[in-house]
N, C-alpha and C positions, 0 to 999 in steps of 0.2 A: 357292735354286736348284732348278729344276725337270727334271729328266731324262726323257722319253719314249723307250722303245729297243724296238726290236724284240722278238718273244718268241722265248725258245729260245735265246736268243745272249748272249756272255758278254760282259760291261762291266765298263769301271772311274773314278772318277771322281778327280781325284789335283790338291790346291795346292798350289803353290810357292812357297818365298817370293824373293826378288830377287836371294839368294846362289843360288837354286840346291832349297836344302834342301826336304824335302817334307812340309809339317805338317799334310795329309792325305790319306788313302786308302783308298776305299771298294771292294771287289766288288759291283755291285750284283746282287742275286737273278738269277738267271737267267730262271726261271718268269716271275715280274712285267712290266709295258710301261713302269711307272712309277716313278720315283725323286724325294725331295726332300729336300732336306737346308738347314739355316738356317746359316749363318755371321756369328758376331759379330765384324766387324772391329774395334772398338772401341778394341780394346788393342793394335792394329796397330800395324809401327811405318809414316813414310812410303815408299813405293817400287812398284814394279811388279811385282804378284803374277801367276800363273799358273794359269789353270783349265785342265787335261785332260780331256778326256772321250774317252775310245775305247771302241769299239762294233765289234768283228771288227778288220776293214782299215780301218775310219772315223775319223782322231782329231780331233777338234772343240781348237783350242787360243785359248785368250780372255786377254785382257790385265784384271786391273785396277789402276786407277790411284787409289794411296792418296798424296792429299797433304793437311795439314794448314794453312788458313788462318790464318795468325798474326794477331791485332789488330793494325790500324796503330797505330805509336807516335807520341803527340800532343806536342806539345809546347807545355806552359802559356804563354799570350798574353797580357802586360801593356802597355796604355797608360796613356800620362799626357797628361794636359792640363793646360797653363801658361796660366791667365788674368793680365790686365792690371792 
C-alpha cells in the first residue's frame, strides 16, 4: 500500500478485520507526502477486510475481499467394456 498525503497534516492509516477488530494502525509522519507499508495476507482468514485512511476531514475507506479457492473435488471415473 501506497499513501501520498499532503505535507504538514496529520494522517492515519487503520485495517479491519470483518468482526469489526483493528489489526492495524499507523500515524503516518506528519512532515513526510509519503507513506508505504506491505501487508501479508497470507495467514488471513476468508472475509471482507477494511482499509482506512484519513487525512484531516478526508477518509478514503476500501474494501478487501479475501476468499479462498477450494480445488474442485473429482471423483475417480471407471468403465468397463463387455466384449462378445
Amino acid at each position: 500500500m501506497s499513501v501520498e498525503k499532503q505535507p504538514n497534516t496529520l494522517a492515519f492509516v487503520q485495517l479491519l478485520a470483518p468482526t469489526g477488530e483493528e489489526l492495524y494502525h499507523a500515524n503516518l509522519p506528519k512532515k513526510g507526502t509519503s507513506f508505504r507499508q506491505v501487508f501479508d495476507l497470507n495467514e488471513m482468514k476468508d472475509g471482507i477486510y477494511t482499509l482506512r485512511i484519513k487525512q484531516g476531514a478526508t477518509v478514503i475507506v476500501k474494501s478487501i475481499h479475501l476468499r479462498t479457492n477450494a480445488p474442485e473435488l473429482t471423483q475417480p471415473m471407471r468403465s468397463l467394456t463387455l466384449g462378445n
